[in-house]
C-alpha positions in Angstrom: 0.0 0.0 0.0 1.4 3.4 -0.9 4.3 4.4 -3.2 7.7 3.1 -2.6 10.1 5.4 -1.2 7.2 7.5 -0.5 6.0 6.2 2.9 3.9 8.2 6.0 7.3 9.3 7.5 8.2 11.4 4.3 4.7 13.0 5.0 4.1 13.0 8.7 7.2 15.6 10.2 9.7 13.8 11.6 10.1 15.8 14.6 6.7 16.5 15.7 3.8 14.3 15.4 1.2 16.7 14.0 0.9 20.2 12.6 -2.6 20.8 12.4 -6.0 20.0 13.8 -9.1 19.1 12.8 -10.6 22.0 14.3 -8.8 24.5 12.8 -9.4 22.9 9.0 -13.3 23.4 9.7 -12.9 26.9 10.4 -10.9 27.4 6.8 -13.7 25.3 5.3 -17.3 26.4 6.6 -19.0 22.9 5.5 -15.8 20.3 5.8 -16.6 17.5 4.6 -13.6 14.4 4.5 -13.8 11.7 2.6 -12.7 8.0 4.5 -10.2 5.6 3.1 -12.5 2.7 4.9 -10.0 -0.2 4.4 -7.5 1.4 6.4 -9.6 2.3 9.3 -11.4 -1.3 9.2 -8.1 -2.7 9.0 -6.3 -0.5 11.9 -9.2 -1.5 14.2 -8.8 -5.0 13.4 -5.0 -5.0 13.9 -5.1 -3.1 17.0 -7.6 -5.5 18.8 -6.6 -8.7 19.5 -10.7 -9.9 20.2 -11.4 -9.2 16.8 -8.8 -10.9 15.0 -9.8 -14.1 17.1 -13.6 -13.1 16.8 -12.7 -13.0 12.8 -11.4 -16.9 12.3 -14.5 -18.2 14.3 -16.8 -20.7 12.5 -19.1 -20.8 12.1 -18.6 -16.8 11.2 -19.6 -14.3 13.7 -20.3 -10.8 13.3 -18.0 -7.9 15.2 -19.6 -5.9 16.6 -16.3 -4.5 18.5 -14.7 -3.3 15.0 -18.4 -1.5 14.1 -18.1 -0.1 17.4 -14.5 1.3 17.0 -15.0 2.3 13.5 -18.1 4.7 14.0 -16.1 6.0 17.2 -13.5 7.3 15.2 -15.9 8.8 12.5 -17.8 10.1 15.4 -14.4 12.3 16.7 -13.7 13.7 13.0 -17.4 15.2 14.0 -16.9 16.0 17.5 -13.7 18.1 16.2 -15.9 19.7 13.3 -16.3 18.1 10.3 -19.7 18.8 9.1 -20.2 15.8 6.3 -18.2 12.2 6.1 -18.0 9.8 3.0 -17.3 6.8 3.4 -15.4 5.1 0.7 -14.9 1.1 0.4 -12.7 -1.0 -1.5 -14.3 -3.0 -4.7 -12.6 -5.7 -7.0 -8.8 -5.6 -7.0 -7.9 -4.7 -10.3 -5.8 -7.5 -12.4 -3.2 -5.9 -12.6 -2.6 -5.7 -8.6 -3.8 -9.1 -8.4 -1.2 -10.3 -10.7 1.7 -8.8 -9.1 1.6 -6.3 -6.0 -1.2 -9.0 -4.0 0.4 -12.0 -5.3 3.6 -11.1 -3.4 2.3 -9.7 -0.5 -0.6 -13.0 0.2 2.2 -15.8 -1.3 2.5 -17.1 2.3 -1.1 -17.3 3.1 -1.7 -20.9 2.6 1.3 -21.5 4.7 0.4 -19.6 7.4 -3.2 -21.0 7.5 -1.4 -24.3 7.3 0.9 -23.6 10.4 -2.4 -21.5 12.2 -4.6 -25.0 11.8 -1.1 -27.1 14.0 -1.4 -24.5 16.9 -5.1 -25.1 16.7 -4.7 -28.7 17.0 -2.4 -28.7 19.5 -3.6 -30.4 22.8 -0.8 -29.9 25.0 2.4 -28.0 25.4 5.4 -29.1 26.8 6.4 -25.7 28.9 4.5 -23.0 29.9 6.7 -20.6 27.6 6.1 -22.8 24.9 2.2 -22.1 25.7 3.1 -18.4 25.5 4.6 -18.7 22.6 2.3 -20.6 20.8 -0.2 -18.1 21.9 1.6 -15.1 20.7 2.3 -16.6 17.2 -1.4 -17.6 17.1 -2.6 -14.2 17.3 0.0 -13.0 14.9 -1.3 -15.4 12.2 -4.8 -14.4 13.2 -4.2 -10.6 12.1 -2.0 -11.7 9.1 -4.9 -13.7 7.5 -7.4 -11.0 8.8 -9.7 -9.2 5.4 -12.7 -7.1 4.9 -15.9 -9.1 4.5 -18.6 -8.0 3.2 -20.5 -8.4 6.6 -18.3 -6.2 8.0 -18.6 -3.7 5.7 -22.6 -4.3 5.5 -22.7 -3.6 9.5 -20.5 -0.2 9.3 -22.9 1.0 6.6 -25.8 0.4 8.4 -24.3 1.7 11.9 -23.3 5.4 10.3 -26.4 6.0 9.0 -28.2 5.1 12.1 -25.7 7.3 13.5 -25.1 9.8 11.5 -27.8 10.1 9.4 -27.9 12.5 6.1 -24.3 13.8 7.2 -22.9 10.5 5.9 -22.7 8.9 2.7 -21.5 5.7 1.7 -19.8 5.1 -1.7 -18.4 1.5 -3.4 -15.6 1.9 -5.5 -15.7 0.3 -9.1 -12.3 -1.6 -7.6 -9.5 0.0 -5.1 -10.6 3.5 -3.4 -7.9 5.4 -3.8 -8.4 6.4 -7.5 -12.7 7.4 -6.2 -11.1 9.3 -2.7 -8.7 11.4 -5.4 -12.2 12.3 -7.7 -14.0 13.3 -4.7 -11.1 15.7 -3.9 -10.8 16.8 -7.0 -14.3 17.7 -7.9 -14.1 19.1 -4.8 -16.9 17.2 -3.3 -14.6 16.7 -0.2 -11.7 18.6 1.5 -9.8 16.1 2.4 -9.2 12.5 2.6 -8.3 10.6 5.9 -6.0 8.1 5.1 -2.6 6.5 5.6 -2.0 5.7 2.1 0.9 7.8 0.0 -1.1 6.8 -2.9 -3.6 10.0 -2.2 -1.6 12.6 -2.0 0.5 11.6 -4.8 -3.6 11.7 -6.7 -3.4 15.3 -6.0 -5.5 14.9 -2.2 -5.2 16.6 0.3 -4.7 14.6 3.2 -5.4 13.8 6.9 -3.0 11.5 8.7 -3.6 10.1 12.2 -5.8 12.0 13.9 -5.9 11.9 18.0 -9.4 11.2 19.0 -8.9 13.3 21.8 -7.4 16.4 20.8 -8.6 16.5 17.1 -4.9 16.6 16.4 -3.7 15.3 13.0 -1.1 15.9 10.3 -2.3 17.6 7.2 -0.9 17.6 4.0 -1.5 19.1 0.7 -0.1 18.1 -2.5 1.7 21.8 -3.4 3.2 21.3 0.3 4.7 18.1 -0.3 6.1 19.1 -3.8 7.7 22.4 -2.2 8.6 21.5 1.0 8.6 17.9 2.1 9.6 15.6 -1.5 12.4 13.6 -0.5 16.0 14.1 -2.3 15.8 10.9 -4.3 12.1 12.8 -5.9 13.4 16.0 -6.6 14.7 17.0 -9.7 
């Protein structure tokens, strides 16, 4: 995910952790409205909770509830901190192209690891209790390796936010990945911004919002123009 080279820490300052906050973008844009990279937040909130990932490999399947929870939380904050609209943006079909190349690298191992996750499954009894541990640990490791978006899960987001949120949310499918439908929002300039993690964006012409603190509405923004000017890396320039 993202451009080579080209990674959050080439956006995100190296020195502090934000620059800007969500706050003070709403009073620069009297109805700001972001659009929501929605794989990357389902994703995050899967990652980041260790209930969900198990929760996820359960069969029969079960539905999260916890990720719908955390996800609408965090839309909820970009509204608490003044954004006046959301839309929220999911992934389609992977195009054949990524398929063929950038996914078969990066899911080669899958079969393995669902190979190696079924052993520690199996596995009665351990010989230590640090083997135990250990077995544990690489369990959930497996678990949020072989973790993906189903369409349940994005079903139950959809139908949480607009319970939530009401007409200040809408809910687009892309055609196949959402970066290239996030950039034509921007650039229409149906949205502001786009909250994401993804280099891709901002390299689309978005601007961006990086890691926003719940809390304090603190984020890093970046706009294209900036990046070119200020922040490209030596090895972009030329």
């Amino acid at each position: 995910m993202g451009v080579q080279g080209l990674s959050t820490p080439y956006i995100r300052d190296k020195v502090n952790s934000t620059n800007n906050d969500v706050r003070a973008l709403a009073e620069h844009n009297d109805d700001l409205t972001i659009a929501f990279d929605m794989s990357y937040f389902m994703m995050k909130a899967i990652h980041s909770t260790p209930s969900i990932s198990s929760k996820f490999h359960c069969v029969p399947k079960l539905p999260l509830p916890e990720l719908t929870d955390k996800v609408i939380h965090i839309i909820k904050c970009y509204f608490q901190n003044g954004m006046k609209k959301a839309i929220l943006v999911f992934d389609g079909l992977t195009p054949p192209l990524k398929e063929n190349h950038a996914h078969s690298k990066r899911y080669a191992n899958n079969e393995q690891h669902r190979m190696r996750l079924s052993e520690l499954y199996a596995k009665e009894q351990f010989a230590t209790e640090l083997e135990e541990k250990s077995a544990i640990a690489e369990v959930r490791k497996l678990q949020r390796a072989l973790c993906s978006i189903r369409r349940d899960m994005v079903y139950d987001v959809i139908t949480r936010a607009r319970q939530t949120f009401g007409d200040s949310v809408r809910c687009v499918g892309s055609c196949f990945e959402a970066d290239h439908q996030l950039a034509a929002l921007f650039r229409q300039g149906i949205v502001n911004y786009v909250a994401t993690i993804d280099s891709d964006l901002i390299c689309l012409g978005s601007n961006v919002i990086v890691n926003m603190d719940a809390n304090s509405g603190n984020c890093w923004a970046m706009e294209l123009s900036t990046l070119l000017t200020e922040r490209l890396p030596s090895k972009f320039q030329t």
